[in-house]
N, C-alpha and C positions, 0 to 999 in steps of 0.2 A: 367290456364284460357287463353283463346284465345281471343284478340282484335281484334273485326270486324269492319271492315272502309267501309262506302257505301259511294259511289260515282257514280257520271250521266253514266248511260250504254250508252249513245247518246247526242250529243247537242252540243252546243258550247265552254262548259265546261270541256268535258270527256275527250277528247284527252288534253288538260293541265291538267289537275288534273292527268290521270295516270303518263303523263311526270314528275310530281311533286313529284309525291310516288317514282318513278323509281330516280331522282337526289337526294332525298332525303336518298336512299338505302334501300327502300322497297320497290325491284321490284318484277314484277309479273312472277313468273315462266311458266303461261301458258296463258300468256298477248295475243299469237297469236290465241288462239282457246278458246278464250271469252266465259264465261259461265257465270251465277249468281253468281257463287263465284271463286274465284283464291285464290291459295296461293300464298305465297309471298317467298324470302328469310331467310324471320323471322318468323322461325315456330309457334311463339307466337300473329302474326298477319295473317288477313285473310281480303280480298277485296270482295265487295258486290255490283253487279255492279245492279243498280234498275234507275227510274225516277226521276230525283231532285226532281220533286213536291212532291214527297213519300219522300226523303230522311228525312227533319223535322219530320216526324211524327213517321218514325222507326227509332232515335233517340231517338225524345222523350220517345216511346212505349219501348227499349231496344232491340229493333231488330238488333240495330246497336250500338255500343259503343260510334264513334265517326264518322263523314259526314261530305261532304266537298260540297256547295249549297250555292244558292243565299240567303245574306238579306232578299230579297222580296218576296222567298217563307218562311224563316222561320217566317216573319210577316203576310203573308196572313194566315198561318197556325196556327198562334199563339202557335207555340210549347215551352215549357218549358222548353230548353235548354241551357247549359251554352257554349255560344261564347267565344272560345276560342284565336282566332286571325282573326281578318281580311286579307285572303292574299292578298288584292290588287290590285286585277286581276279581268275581269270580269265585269266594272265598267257599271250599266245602271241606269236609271231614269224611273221609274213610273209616267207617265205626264197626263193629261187633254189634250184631241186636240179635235177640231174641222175643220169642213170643210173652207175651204179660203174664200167659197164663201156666207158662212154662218154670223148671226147677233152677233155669240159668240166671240168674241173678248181680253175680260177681265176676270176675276174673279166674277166680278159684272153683267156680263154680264150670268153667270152661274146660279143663280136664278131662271132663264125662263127655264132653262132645264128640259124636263118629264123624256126620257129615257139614260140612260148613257149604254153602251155595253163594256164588258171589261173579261179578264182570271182572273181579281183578286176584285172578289165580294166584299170580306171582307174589306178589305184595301179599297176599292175605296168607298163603304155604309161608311164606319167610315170618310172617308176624306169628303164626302157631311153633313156626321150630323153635323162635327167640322163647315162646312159652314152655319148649319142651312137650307139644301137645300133640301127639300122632292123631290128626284129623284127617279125612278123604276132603279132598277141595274140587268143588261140584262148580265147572266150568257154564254160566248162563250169559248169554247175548241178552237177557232184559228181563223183566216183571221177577226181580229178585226176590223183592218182599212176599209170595206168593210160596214160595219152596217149603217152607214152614209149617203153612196150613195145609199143601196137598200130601205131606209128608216124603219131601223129597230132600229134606234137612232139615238138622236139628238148629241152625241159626245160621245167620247171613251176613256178608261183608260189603256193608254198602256206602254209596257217597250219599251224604245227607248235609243242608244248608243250614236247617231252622228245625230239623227234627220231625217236622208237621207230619211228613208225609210218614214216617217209622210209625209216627202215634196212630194215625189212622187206619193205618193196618195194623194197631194192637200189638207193636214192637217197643222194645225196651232195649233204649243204648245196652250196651256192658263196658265198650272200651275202644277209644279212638288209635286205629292201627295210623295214619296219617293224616296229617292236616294239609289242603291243598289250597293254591290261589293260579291265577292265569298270569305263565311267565314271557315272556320275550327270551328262546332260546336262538341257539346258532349253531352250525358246522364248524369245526376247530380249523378245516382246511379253508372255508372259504373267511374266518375272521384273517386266517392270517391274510389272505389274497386279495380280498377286498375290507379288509379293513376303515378306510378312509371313508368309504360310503357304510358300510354297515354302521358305524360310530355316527353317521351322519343321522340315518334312519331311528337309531336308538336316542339320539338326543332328541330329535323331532315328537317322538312316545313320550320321551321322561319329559318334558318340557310340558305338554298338553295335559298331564296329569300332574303336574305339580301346581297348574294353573286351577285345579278343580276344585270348586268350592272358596276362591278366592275373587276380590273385588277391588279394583283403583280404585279410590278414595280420592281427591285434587282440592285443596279449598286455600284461598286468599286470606291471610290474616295481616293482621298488624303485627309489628316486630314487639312489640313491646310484650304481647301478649305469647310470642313463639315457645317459648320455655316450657307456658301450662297446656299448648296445643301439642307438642312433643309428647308429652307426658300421656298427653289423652289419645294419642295416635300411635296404638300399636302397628308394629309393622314385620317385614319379615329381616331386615337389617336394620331398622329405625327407617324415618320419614326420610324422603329428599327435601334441601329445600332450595330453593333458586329465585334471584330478582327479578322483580317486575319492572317490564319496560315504562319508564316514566314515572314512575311511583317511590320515591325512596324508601318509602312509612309502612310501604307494602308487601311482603314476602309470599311467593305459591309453595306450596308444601302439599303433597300428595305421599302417599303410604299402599303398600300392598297388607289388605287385611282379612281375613275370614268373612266369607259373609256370615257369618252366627253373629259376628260384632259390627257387623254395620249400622245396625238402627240405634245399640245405644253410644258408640263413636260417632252417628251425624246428630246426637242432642245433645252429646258434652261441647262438639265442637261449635256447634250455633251459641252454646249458653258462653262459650268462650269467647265472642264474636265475630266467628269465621264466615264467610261469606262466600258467594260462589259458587256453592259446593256443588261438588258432582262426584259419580257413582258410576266405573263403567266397569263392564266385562273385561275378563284376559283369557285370551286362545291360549297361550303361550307361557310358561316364564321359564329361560335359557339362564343357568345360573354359570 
């Protein structure tokens, strides 16, 4: 059996999700000349390049094994899939905003609303009933922020990262209906079926993002001195440490550390009298 993984053929998504499959080692052998489907390196998996908004749904359907897509489509979708990992990445907020120059202000202020304008119908009717708020919900495919001004709604339900773009169209949060990120979901039938590979695939993800923003660290010390080098070497278990061939006097000790703490962990460890040292990259860290 063959593992098919759909992932966004465009968007903001796409080009990090394939980066992700490719650091993970299931790259795309014909990544440059994009089709609906690619093989990969691993003949027993296959890449599905479609619409995130579709991706939920050909999951759930078995079109796809396993997809990689936002929260906030697999909730407006209500797809029956089992989330696998959150990677992380991707991070947005489904909000309530309003015009600046508008009466809506509050939550309470939300009440007086007729028509709300928004991509995510579902989700945004369910967050007004939880209010108790009889609003019309004005179905738009894009340029949400826009409904407001032409008067085609009294406020909008949109995905926003950093707020910027609300601001610029002279919109004011009121109230976050969901917070999303980009998950690794799955089909309930094909986990249980292919199992062994899908878990395969998921480790290969969580492994390359555990690795981000981390650094080996390796440097030669004297034993005498190992105690205040530990000390001074954070790690993600504590340091390894191991003998040197030919050396009694001598111990290698390496650490996986942050790089935020690299440059002041390589001057504690010099003024300790470490030697050696080096600094590499990790693709990888399989826990």
């Amino acid at each position: 059996m063959t593992v098919r993984i759909a992932i966004p053929s465009k968007g903001r998504i796409s080009g990090p999700a394939v980066e992700l499959l490719e650091k993970a080692g299931i790259g795309l052998t014909d990544n440059s000349n994009r089709k609906l489907f690619s093989h990969t390196f691993d003949p027993e998996i296959t890449v599905m390049f479609t619409r995130a908004a579709d991706i939920p749904e050909y999951v759930k359907d078995g079109a796809a094994d396993i997809g990689i897509t936002g929260y906030d489509l697999v909730k407006e979708k209500r797809a029956d899939v089992e989330v696998l990992e959150d990677l992380n990445f991707g991070h947005t907020r489904l909000v309530v905003a309003a015009p600046e120059s508008s009466d809506f202000k509050t939550v309470e202020d939300l009440k007086k609303v007729n028509t709300v304008a928004t991509e995510f119908p579902e989700l945004t009717k369910q967050y007004f009933l939880e209010k108790n708020i009889d609003a019309k919900i004005l179905s738009l495919s894009g340029a949400t922020e826009v409904a407001p001004l032409i008067g085609v709604a009294d406020v909008i339900a949109d995905l926003t990262s950093t707020g910027t773009t609300l601001k610029m169209n002279h919109l004011r949060e009121i109230d976050t209906i969901l917070e999303s990120s980009i998950m690794l979901i799955a089909n309930r039938e094909s986990l249980e079926r292919e199992y062994e590979k899908i878990e395969e695939i998921k480790t290969g993800i969580v492994g390359v993002l555990q690795a981000e923003g981390k650094k080996l660290i390796m440097a030669n010390v004297h034993k005498n001195d190992l105690q205040k080098v530990k000390e001074a070497m954070p790690g993600m278990s504590g340091p390894t440490v191991s003998e040197v061939y030919g050396n009694d006097e001598i111990v290698a000790v390496h650490s996986v550390i942050s790089e935020k703490k690299v440059f002041k962990t390589i001057n504690k460890l010099r003024k300790l009298g470490a030697k050696d040292l080096l600094v590499l990259p990790i693709e990888r860290i399989l826990e």
